[in-house]
Backbone as CSV, one residue per row, in Angstrom:
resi,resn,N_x,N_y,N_z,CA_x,CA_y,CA_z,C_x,C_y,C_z
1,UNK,-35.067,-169.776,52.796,-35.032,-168.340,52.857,-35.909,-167.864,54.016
2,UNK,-35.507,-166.783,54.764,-36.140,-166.087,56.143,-37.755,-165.948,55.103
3,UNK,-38.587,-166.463,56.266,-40.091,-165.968,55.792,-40.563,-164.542,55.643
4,UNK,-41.216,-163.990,54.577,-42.208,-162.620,55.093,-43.224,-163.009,55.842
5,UNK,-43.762,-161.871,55.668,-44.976,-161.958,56.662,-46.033,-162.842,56.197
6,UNK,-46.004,-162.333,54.185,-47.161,-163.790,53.453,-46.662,-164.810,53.807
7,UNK,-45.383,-165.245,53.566,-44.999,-167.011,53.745,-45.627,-167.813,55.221
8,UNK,-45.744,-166.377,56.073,-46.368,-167.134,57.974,-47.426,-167.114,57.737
9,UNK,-48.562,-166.201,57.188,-49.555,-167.142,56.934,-50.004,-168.515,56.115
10,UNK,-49.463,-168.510,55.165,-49.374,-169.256,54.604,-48.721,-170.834,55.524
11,UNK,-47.854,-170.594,55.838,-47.407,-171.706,56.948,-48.528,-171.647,58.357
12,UNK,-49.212,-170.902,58.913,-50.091,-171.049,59.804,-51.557,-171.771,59.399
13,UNK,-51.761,-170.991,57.541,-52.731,-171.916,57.132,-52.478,-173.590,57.121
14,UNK,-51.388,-173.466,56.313,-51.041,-175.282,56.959,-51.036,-175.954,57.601
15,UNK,-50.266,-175.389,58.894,-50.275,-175.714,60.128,-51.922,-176.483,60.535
16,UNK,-52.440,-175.699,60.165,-54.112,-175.269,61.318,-55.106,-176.709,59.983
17,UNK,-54.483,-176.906,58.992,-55.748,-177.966,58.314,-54.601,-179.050,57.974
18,UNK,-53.327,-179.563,58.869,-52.805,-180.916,58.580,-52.422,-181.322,59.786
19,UNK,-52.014,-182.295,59.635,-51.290,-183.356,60.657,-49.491,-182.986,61.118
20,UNK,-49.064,-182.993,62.106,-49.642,-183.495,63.367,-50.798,-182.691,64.207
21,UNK,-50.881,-181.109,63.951,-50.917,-180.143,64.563,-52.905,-180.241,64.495
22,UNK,-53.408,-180.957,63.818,-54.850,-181.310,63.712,-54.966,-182.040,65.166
23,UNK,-53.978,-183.063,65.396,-54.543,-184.294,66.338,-54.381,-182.927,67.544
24,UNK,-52.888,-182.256,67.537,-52.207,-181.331,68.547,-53.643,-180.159,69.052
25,UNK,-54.713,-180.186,68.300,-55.757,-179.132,68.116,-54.864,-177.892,67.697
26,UNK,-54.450,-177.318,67.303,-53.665,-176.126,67.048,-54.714,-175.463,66.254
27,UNK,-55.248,-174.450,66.938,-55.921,-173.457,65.643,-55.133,-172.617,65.010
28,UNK,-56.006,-172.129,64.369,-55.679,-171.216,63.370,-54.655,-169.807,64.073
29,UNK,-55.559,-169.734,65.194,-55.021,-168.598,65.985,-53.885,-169.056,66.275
30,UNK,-53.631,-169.691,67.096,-52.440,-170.210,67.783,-51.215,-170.472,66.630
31,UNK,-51.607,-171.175,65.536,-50.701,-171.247,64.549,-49.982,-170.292,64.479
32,UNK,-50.540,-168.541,64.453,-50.056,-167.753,63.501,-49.469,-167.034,64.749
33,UNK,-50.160,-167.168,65.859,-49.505,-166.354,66.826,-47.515,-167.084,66.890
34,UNK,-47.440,-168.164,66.877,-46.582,-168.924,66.996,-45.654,-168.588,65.799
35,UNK,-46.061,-168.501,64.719,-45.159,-168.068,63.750,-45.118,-166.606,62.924
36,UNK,-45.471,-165.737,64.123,-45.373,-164.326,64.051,-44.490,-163.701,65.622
37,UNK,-44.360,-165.105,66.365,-43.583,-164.908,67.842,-42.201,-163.908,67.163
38,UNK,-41.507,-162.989,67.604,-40.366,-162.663,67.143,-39.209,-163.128,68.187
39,UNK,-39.632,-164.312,68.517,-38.535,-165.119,69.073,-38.245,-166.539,68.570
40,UNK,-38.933,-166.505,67.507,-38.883,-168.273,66.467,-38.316,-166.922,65.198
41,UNK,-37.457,-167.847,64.788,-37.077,-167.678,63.191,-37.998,-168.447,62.313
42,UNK,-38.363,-168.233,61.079,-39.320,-169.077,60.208,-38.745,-169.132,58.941
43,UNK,-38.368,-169.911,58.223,-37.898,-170.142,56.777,-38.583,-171.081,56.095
44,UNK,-38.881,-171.040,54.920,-39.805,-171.304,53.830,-38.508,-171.973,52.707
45,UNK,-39.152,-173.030,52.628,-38.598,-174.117,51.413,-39.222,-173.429,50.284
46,UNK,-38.414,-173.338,49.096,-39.450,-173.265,47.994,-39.071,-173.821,46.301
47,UNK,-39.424,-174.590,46.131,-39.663,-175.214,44.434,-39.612,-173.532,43.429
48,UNK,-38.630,-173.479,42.750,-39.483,-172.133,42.076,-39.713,-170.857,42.446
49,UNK,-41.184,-170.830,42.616,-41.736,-169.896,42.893,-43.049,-170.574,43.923
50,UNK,-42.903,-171.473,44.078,-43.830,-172.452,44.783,-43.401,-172.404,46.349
51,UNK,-43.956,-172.524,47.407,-43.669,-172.741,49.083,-44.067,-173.888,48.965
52,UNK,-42.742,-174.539,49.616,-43.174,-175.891,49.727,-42.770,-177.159,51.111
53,UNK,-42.552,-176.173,51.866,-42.327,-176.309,53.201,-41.923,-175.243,54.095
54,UNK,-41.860,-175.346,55.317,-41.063,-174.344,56.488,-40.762,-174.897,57.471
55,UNK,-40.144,-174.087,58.445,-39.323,-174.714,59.491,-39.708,-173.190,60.305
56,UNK,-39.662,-173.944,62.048,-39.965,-172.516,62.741,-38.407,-173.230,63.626
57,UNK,-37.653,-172.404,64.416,-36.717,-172.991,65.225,-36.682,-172.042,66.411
58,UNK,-36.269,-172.302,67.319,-36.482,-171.238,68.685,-34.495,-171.385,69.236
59,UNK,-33.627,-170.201,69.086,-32.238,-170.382,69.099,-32.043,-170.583,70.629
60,UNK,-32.666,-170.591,71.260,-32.872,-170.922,73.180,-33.809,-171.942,73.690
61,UNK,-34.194,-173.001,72.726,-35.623,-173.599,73.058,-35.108,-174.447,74.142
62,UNK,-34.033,-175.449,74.285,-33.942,-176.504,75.707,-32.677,-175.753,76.428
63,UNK,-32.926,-175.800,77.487,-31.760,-175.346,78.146,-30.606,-174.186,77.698
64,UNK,-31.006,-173.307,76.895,-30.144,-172.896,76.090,-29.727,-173.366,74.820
65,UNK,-29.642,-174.016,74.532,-29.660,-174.579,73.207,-30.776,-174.750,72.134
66,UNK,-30.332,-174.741,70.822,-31.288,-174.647,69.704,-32.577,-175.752,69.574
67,UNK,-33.525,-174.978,69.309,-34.453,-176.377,69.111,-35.796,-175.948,68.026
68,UNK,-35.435,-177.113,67.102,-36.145,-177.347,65.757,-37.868,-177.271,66.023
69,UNK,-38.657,-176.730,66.262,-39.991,-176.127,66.960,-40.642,-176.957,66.143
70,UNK,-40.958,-176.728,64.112,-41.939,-176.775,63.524,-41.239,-177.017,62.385
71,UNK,-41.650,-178.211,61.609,-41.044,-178.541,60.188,-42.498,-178.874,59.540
72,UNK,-42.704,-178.005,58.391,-43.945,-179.003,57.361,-43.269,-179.463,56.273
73,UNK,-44.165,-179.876,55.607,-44.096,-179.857,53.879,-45.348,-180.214,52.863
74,UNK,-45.823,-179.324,52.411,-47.124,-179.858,51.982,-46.870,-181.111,51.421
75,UNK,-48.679,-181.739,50.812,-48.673,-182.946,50.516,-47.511,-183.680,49.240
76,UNK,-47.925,-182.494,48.023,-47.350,-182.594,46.744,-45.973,-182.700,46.636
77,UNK,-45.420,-181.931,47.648,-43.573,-182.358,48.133,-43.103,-183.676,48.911
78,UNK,-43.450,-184.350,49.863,-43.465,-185.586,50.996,-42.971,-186.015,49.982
79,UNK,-41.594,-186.779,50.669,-41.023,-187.995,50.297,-39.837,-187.333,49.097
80,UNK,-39.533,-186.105,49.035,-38.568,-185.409,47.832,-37.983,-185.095,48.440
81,UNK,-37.458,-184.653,49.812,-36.200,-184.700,50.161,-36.214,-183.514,51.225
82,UNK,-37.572,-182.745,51.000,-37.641,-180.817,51.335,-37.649,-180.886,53.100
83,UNK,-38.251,-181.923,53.523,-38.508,-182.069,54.645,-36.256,-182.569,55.118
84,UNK,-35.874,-183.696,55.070,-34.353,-183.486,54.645,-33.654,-181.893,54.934
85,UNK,-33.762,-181.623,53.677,-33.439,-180.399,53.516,-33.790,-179.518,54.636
86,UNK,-34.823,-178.769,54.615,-35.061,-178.319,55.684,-34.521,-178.338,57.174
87,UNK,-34.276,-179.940,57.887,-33.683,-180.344,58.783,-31.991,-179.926,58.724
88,UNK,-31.178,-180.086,57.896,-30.239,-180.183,57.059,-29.750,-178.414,57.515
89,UNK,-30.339,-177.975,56.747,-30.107,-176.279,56.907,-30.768,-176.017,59.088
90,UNK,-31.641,-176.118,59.078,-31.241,-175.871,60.508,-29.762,-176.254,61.514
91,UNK,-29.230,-177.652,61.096,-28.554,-177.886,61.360,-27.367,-176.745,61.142
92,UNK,-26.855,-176.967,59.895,-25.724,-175.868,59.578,-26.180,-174.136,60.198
93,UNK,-27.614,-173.941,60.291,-27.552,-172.425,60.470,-27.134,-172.675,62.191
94,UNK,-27.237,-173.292,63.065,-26.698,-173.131,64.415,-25.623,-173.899,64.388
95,UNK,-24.697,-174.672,63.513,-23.185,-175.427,64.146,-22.348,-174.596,64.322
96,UNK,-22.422,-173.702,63.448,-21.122,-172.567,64.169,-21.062,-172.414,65.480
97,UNK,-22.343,-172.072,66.099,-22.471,-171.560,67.589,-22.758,-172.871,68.775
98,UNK,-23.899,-173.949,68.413,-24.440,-174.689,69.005,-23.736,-176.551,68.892
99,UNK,-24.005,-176.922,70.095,-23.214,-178.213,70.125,-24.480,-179.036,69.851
100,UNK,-25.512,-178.706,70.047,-26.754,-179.942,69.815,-27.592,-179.055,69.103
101,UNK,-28.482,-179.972,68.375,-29.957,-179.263,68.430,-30.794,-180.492,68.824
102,UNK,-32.541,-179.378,69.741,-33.471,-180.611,69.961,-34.427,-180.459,69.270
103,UNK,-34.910,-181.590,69.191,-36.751,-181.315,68.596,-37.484,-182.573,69.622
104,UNK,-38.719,-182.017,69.502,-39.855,-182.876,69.824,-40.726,-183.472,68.504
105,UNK,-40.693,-184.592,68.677,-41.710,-185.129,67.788,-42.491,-185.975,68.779
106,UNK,-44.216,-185.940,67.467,-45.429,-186.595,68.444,-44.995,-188.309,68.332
107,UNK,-45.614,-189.146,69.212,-45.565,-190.983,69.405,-46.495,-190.730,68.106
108,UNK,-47.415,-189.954,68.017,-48.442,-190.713,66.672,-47.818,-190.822,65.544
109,UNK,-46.659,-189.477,65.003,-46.011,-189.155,64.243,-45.042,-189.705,63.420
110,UNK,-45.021,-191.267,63.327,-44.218,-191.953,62.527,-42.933,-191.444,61.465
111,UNK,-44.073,-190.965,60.398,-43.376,-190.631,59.345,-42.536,-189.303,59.931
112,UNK,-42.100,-188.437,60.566,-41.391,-187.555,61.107,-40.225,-188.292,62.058
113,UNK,-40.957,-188.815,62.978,-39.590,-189.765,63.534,-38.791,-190.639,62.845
114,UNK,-39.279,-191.258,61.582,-38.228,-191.995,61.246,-37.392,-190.934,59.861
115,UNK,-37.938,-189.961,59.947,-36.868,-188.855,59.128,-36.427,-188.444,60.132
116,UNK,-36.201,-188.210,61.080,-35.025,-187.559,62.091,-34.272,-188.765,63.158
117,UNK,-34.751,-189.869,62.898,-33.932,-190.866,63.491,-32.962,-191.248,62.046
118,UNK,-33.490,-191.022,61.188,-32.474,-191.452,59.724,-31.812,-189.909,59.765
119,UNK,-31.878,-189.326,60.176,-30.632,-188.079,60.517,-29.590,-187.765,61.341
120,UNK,-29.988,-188.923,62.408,-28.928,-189.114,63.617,-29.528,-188.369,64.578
121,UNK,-30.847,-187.839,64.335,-31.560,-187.728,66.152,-31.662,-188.846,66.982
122,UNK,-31.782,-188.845,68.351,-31.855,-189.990,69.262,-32.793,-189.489,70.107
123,UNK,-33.313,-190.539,70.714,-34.492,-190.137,72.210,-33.837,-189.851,73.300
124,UNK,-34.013,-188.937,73.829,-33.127,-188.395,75.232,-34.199,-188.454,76.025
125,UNK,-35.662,-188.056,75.825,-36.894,-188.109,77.044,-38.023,-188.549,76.494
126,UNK,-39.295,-188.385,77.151,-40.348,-188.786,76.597,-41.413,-187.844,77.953
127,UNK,-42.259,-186.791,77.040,-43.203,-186.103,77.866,-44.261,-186.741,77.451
128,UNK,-44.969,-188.088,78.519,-46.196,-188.032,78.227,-47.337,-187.312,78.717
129,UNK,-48.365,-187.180,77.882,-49.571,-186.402,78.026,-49.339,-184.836,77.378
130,UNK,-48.400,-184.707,77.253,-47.691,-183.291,77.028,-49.158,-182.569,76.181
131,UNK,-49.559,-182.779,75.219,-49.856,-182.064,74.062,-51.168,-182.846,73.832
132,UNK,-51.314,-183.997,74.552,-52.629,-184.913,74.113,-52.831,-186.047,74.839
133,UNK,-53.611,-186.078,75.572,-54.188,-187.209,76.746,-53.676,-188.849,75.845
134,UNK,-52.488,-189.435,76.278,-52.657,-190.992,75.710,-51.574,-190.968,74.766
135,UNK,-51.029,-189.452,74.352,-49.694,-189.208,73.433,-48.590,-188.817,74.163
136,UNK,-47.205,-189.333,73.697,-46.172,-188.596,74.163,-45.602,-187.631,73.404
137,UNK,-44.857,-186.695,73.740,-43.512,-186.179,72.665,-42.704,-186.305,73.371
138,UNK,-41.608,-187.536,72.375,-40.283,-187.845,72.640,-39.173,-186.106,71.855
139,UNK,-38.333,-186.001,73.082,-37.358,-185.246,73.065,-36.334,-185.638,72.034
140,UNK,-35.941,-185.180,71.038,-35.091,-185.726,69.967,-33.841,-185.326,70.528
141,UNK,-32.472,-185.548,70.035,-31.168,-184.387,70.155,-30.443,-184.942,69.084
142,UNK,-29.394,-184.448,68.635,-28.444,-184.635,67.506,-27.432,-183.733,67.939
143,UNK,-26.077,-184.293,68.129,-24.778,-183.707,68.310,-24.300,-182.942,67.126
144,UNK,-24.158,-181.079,66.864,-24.065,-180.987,65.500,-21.985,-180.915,65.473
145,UNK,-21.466,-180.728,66.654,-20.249,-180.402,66.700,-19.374,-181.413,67.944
């Protein structure tokens, strides 16, 4: 579901005290500025009545085309599917319009790359230093059409 304004903080608080975005230094500030941009869409996973992940996506991020910005999921969710999900619905909200979507994920970032390589993302580039002296972010893509 489209975020309010509580669900972005709430996703900026996350952001700003977990991983990757700890190693990334991302403060607090920057978090929220980023997911109050009114050029990222933000949607919130939720259990219930519980938030239990989000997704930020930018509908112009590479070249014109869609690109998957920011996926969490707090701790108590990992490994249930929300993170999936999440990916899943970005997908369908741009296939009508979009032939790919990209994301970046960090080299430190394991557990994220091998959920979007088990989705049919592939490596198209690799920016090293991008975000952290000694780290890369590999360029993901996935053909949605």
């Amino acid at each position: 579901m489209p975020a309010n304004p509580h669900d972005r903080e709430w996703a900026a608080q996350l952001m700003a005290k977990s991983e990757p975005w700890l190693t990334l230094r991302r403060s607090l500030d920057t978090s929220r500025a980023v997911l109050n941009d009114p050029e990222f869409q933000v949607f919130v996973a939720r259990s219930g009545q519980d938030r239990c992940g989000f997704l930020i996506l930018d509908p112009r991020g590479v070249a014109g085309a869609p690109y998957l910005k920011s996926l969490a999921t707090i701790d108590g969710y990992r490994g249930r599917g929300i993170g999936t999900a999440l990916v899943r619905y970005a997908e369908e909200h741009f296939r009508p319009h979009s032939r790919y979507l990209f994301l970046c994920v960090s080299s430190f970032n394991d557990g994220a790359r091998r959920l979007y390589e088990r989705l049919g993302y592939e490596r198209v580039g690799e920016l090293k230093d991008l975000a952290v002296d000694g780290a890369s972010e590999w360029l993901m893509c996935k053909k949605l059409k």
